[in-house]
C-alpha positions in Angstrom: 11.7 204.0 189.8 12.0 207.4 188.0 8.5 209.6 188.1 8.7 211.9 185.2 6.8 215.0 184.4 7.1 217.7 181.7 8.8 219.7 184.4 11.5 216.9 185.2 11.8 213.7 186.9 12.9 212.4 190.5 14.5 209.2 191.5 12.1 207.1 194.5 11.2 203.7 195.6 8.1 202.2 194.3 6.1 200.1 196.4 2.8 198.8 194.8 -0.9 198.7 196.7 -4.4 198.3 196.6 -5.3 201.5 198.3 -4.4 203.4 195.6 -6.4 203.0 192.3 -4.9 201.8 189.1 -3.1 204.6 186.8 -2.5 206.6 190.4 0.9 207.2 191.3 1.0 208.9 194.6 4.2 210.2 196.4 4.9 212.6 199.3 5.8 216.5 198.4 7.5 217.4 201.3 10.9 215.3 202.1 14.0 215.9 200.5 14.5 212.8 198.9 11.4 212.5 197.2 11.6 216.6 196.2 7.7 216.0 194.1 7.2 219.5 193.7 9.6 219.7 191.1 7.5 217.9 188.6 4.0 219.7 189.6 2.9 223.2 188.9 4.1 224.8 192.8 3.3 228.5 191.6 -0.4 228.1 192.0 -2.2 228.9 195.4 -6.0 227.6 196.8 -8.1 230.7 195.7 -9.4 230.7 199.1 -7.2 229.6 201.5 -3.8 230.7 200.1 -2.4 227.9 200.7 -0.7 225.1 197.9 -2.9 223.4 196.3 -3.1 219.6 195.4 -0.2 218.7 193.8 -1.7 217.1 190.0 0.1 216.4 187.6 0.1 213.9 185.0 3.4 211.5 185.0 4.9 208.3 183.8 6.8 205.5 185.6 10.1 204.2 184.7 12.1 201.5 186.0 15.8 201.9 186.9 
């Protein structure tokens, strides 16, 4: 499927579940091949911690 932001789209394999609610498309951040902080907002940091934070973004779905 291709997961599309406003900030571009990556190419990953779907696989649909019940532990994730309905109009919730969850993907890792953090391997190459499914490079999700592309499409989400990576400049801003947990006031407290420093750290990322949650990676939100709102997205579509596209089959290929």
């Amino acid at each position: 499927m291709k997961l599309i932001t406003r900030r571009g789209y990556i190419e990953v394999k779907a696989r649909v579940t019940e532990m994730i609610p309905d109009g919730v498309v969850f993907t890792f951040f953090h391997f190459a091949e499914a490079a999700a902080n592309v499409l989400t907002q990576a400049k801003c940091l947990d006031p407290v911690a420093k750290i990322p934070e949650y990676k939100v973004s709102a997205a579509r779905i596209e089959k290929i």
